[in-house]
N, C-alpha and C positions, 0 to 999 in steps of 0.2 A: 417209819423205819429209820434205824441209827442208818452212817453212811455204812458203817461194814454189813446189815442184813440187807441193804439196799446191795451194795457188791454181790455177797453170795445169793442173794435171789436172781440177779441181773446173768451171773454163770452158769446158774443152775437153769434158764430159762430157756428153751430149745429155739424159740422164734428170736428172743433176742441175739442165741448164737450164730441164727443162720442169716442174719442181717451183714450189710457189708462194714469193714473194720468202722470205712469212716463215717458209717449211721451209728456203729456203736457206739463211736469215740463222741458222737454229736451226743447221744443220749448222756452220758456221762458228764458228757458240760455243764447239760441241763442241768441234771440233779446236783451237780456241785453248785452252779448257782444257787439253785430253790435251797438248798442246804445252808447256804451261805445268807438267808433274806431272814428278816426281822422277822417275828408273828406276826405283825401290823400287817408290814411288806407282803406277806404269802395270804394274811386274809385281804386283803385286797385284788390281789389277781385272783384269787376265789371267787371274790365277788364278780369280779368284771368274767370272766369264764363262763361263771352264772348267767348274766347278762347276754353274753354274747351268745352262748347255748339257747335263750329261748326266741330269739330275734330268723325270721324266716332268712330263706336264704338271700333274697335279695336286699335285705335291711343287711346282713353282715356283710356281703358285696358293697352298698351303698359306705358305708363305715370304714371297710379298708380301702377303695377309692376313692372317696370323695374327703368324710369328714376325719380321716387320718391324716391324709395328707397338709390337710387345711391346717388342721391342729399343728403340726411339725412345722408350721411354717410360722405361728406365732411366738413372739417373741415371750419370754418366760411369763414379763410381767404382763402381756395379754392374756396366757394361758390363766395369770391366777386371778385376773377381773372375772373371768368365762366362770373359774369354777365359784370364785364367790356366789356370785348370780345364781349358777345350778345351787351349788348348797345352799342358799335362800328358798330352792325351789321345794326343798325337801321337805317329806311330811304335810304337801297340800293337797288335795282332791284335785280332779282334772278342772273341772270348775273354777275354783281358785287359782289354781297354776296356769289358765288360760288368761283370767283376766290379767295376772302379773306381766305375763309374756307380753298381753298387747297395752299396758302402762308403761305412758315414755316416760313416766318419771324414773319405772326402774330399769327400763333399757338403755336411759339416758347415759353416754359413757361409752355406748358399742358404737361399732361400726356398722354398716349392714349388711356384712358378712358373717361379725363376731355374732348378732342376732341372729341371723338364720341359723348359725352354727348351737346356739342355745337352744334355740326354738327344736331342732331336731335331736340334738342330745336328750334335751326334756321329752321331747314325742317318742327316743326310744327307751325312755327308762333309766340312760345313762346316768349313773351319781344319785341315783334316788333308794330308798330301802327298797326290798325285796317286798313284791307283792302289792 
């Protein structure tokens, strides 16, 4: 939806009405952001939505405690070693993506953090195609 049928649906919307100002005012943020994102930008948190939608509940727990935090604590250019590695990991069967993960040639470079952190992105699908 343009942002103005996004407005008039969002008026017209009884639940959205009866929310408090500053839920509505938070949802409005939102879609001014997502409005504001590249195609790229919006199919990516697509994707990761995707992701995170088929992860039980204790793997999305595990992710917002443990391996979020860890991530936010790496410095940029750790982050882009980490996702190197995964985007290497992409397009292998588990087979293959296991033996990579336990070859220190290609883990050589991590920490033993950075690898467990790999190791578990990879076990949940994160960064890999769909399916």
């Amino acid at each position: 939806m343009t942002p103005a049928e996004q407005e008039k649906f969002l008026s017209n919307n009884a639940r959205f009405r009866n929310l408090p100002p500053q839920q509505q005012a938070q949802i409005r943020q939102r879609l001014q952001v997502w409005n504001n994102l590249t195609p790229e930008q919006r199919l990516t948190l697509q994707q990761r939505e995707r992701v995170l939608a088929e992860m039980t509940p204790e793997q999305r727990r595990y992710v917002r405690q443990t391996l979020l935090p860890e991530w936010q604590n790496l410095s940029p250019a750790r982050r882009q070693v980490v996702l190197g590695k995964l985007r290497d990991l992409r397009g292998l069967n588990d087979s293959d993506r296991m033996a990579k993960l336990n070859d220190e040639m290609f883990m050589n470079g991590l920490s033993p953090d950075e690898r467990q952190m790999l190791r578990d992105l990879s076990n949940l699908r994160v960064g890999l195609p769909p399916g």
